[in-house]
C-alpha positions in Angstrom: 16.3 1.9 -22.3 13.7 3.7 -20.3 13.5 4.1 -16.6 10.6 2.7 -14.9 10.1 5.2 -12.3 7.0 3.3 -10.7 7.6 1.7 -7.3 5.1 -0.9 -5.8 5.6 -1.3 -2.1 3.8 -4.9 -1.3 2.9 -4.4 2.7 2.7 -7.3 4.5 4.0 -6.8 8.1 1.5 -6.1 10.7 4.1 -4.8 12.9 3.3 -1.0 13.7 6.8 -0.3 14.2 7.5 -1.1 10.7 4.8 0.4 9.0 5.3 3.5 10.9 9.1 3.9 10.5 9.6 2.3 7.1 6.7 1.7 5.1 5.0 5.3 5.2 7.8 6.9 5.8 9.7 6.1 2.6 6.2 5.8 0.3 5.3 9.9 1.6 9.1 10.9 1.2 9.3 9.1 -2.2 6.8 11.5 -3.2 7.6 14.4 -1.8 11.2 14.0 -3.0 10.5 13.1 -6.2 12.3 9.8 -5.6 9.6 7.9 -7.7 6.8 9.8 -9.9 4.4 6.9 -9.2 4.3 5.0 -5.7 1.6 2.4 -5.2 1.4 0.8 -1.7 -0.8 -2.4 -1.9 -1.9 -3.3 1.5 -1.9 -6.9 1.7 -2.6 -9.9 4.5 -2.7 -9.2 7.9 -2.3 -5.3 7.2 -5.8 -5.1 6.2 -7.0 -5.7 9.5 -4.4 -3.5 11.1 -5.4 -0.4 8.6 -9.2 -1.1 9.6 -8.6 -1.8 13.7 -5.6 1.0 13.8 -6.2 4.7 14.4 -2.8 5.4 14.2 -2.3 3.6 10.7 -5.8 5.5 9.0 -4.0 8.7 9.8 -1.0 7.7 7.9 -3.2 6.2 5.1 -4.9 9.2 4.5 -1.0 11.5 4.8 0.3 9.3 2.8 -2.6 9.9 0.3 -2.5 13.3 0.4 0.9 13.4 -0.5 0.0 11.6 -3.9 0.9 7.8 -2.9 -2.0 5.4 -4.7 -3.4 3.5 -2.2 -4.8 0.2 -2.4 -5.9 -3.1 -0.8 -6.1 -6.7 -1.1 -10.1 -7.1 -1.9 -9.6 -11.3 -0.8 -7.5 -10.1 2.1 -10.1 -7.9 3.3 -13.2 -10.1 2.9 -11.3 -13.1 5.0 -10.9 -10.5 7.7 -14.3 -8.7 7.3 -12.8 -5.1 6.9 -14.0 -4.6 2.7 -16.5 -1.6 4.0 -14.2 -0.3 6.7 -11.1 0.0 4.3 -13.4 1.4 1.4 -14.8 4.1 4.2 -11.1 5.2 4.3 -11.0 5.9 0.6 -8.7 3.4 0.0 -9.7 1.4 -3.4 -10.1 -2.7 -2.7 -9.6 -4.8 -5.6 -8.3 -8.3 -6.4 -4.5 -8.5 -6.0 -3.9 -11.3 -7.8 -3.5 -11.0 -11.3 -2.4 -7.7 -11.0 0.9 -8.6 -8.9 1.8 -11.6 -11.0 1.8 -9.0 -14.0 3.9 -7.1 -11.9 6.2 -9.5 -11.2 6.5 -10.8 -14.5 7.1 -7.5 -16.0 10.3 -6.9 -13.5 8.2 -3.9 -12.1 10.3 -2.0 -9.4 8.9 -3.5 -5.6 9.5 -3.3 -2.3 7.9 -6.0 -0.3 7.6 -5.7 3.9 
């Protein structure tokens, strides 16, 4: 049986305390570690507008990014929030989440949702 070493972390929680001390905390030190070889964290909801409004949340994007984390928003999120050019200008690849997370789910992909 082989190990699916691929962690989705499904961010959801606009709390800044949370994002700070959980969310990209674990994603940067499951890289660095070696924890996971693949760590996707999917921005989602309210975060969008948080990651587009927050100074303080951009700066994590972009160490989390650096450290090798994929990072990636909701596109339908985004658009009900008007942030799609803001988050793009970070780097940070928008897409439809959709389809994508159902396959994840279906597939019993490793994720973490907050």
């Amino acid at each position: 049986m082989s190990e699916k070493n691929h962690l989705y972390m499904l961010w959801t929680s606009a709390d800044l305390e949370t994002a700070e001390k959980m969310v990209f905390m674990y994603a940067e030190n499951s890289k660095l570690h070696g924890w996971w070889e693949e760590v996707t964290l999917i921005i989602w909801g309210p975060t969008v507008k948080l990651t587009a409004e927050s100074n303080k949340i951009q700066q994590l994007v972009s160490q989390v990014s650096e450290s090798g984390v994929n990072v990636t928003s909701c596109r339908r999120c985004a658009e009900l929030y008007g942030v799609v050019s803001q988050l793009e200008s970070q780097c940070i690849e928008v897409i439809y989440w959709g389809d994508p997370l159902t396959r994840i789910l279906k597939q019993n992909e490793k994720i973490i949702t907050v």
